[in-house]
C-alpha positions, 0 to 999 in steps of 0.5 A, a space after each residue: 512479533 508477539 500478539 499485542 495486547 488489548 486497548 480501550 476503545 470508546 463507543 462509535 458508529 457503525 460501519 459505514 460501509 455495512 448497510 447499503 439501504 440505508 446510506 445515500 451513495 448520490 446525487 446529493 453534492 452540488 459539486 456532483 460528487 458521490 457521497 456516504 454517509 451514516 445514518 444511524 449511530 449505535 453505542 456498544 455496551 461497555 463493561 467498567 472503565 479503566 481510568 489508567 488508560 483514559 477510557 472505557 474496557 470494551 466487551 470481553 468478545 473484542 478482539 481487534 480494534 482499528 482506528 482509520 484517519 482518511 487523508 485528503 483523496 485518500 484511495 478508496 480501494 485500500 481503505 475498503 479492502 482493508 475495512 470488509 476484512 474486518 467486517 467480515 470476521 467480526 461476526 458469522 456468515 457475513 451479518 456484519 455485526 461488529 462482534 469480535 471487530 470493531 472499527 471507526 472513522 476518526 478526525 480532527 473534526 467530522 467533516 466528510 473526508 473526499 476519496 480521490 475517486 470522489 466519494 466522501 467519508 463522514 468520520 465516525 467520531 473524533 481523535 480521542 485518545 488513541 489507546 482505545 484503539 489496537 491499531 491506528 490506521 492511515 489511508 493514504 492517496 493522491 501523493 500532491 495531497 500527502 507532500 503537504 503535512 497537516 498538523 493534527 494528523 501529525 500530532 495525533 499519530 505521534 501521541 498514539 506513537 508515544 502511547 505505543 499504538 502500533 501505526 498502520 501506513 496503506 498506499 502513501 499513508 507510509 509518506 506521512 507516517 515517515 513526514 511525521 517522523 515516525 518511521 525513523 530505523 523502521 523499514 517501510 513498504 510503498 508500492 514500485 509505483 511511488 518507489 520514485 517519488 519517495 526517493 525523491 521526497 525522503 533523500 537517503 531512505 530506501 523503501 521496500 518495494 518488492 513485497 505487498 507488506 512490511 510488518 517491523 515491530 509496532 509499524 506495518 506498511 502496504 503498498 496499497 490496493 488489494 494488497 491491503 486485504 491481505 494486511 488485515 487478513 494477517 492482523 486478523 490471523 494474529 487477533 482472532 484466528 487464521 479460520 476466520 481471516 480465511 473466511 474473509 478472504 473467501 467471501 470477498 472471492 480473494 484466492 488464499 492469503 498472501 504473506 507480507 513478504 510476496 512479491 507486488 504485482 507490479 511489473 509494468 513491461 513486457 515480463 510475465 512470471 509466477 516465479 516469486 523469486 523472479 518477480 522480485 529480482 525484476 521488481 528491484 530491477 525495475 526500481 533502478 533502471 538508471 543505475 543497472 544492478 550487476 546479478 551477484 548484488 540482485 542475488 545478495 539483496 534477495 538473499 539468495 546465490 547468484 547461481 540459484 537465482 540465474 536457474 530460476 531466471 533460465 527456467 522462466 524466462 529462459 535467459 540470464 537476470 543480465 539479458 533480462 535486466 539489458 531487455 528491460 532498460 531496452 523496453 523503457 528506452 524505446 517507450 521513451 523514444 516514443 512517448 517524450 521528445 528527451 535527447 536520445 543522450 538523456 534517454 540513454 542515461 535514464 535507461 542505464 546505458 553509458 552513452 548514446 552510442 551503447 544504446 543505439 548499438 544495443 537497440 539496433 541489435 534488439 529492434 533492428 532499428 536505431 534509435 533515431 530510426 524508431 523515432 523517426 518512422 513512428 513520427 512518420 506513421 502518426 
């Protein structure tokens, strides 16, 4: 993807997360809530505008613009590894200054946006016109905050769409970049952990959920958490230097860049790996439980052979993808067995089995126990 080219930000503030004296972190909410907040506003000198584009030219030292919208209970973690990425490569060492990066908290209007841990973000200056910035940034959260769509948001991202700002989607910011209608023939990432619920939010689309990031021509989407430092490592890389994304992740004690397309560390059973193939194939495993791939389409969906990928599944888990998959549907219906009180019927169809009578034989042979006698003995001890 070619290296885009330079928008036109206006003045803003600081980072808020720069100077620790001088923000108060709490006690400062009645509904004893932590919340940040600036103190202080600096202007960026700016050299002659440019009216074509509806704002100033920023100095020649900047390289990298980013916008960042924070939806309702937006997720911290995402945001702020996202953000001390930048801060650290704008400047030397870790001074902070915002030299070759620049970066702004923006709104519909400049009340403090709620984190779903429950510290608050004061927006550093409103939507504007979005061609001032280089990329546009949303941080998603909580997802009953992202089901409901507001207005501004939407209408803000579309006219930085049409303006051709490339998108940004972290964590569920995917969901309203996609309830926008701003992900139409794009591929889009979200974490195996949503993989669920946006299949059932967006009918017929199929998300990426085996790798931390999905860079498709003017749209990047990641699946959240740390995996967003790695996102701005790589938008750092392609604006500034891979010296200097390097640099960031070494101070922030993150081991080596990852590229978009490494495997998410999700796996939520009993499988432990470092085999990246393998890691993806039991992630995609993972995403359909109820409808078991055969090892040919896993292989075909990873492009790679069937027979390299059953190698590789012999050498790390010393058994075949099928025994593999078998054992892991096994894992999830013995975690329902123990945790819901679902009809082993209904268990049996959610975990991928035919019928009961298929799992129960297939359990038994696994646990040494049926169903209904693992049920029943748990209940018994509890």
């Amino acid at each position: 993807m070619p290296k885009q080219p330079p928008h036109h930000p206006g003045q803003r503030g600081c980072s808020l997360l720069q100077r620790a004296g001088s923000i108060d972190l709490c006690g400062n909410s009645e509904k004893n809530e932590c919340v940040i907040l600036p103190v202080e506003t600096r202007h960026w000198p700016m050299t002659s505008g440019n009216p074509s584009l509806g704002g100033p030219r920023r100095d020649q030292d900047v390289r990298l613009t980013v916008g960042f919208v924070l939806l309702r209970r937006f997720t911290l973690c995402a945001f702020a590894n996202f953000v001390d990425v930048l801060r650290l490569a704008a400047d030397e060492g870790d001074r902070s200054r915002p030299i070759q990066c620049r970066w702004s908290v923006i709104a519909a209007d400049m009340r403090p946006v709620s984190a779903s841990c429950g510290v608050s973000i004061q927006p550093q200056e409103p939507f504007g016109n979005p061609r001032r910035f280089d990329y546009i940034v949303v941080v998603g959260g909580l997802l009953d905050e992202v089901v409901r769509s507001d207005e501004q948001i939407d209408e803000f991202l579309q006219r930085a769409a049409a303006s051709g700002v490339p998108l940004v989607g972290l964590c569920t910011g995917t969901f309203t970049l996609h309830r926008a209608g701003l992900m139409d023939g794009y591929r889009g990432c979200v974490s195996w952990f949503h993989h669920q619920d946006f299949l059932s939010q967006f009918d017929g689309l199929k998300p990426v959920s085996d790798q931390i990031f999905v860079v498709d021509r003017d749209r990047l989407t990641c699946s959240g958490g740390a995996s967003t430092a790695h996102l701005a490592a790589f938008l750092v890389d392609r604006h500034i230097g891979k010296a200097q994304a390097t640099k960031s992740l070494n101070i922030m004690m993150i081991s080596g860049a990852e590229e978009g397309g490494a495997p998410q560390p999700g796996l939520t059973l009993d499988f432990k790996t470092k085999d990246p193939l393998v890691r993806k194939a039991l992630l995609l495993m993972q995403q359909n439980l109820d409808t078991p791939l055969p090892a040919a389409e896993i292989a075909r969906h990873l492009n790679v052979g069937k027979r390299r990928l059953e190698r590789h599944f012999r050498e790390e888990l010393g058994s075949s993808p099928l025994a593999a998959f078998i054992d892991m549907r096994l894992l999830l219906a013995r975690h329902l067995l123990a945790n819901t009180d679902k009809s082993i019927a209904l268990i049996a169809a959610e975990s991928g089995f035919c019928d009961a009578s298929h799992l129960s034989r297939l359990f038994r042979r696994r646990f040494a126990d049926t169903p209904q006698q693992f049920r029943t003995s748990l209940r018994a001890t509890s």
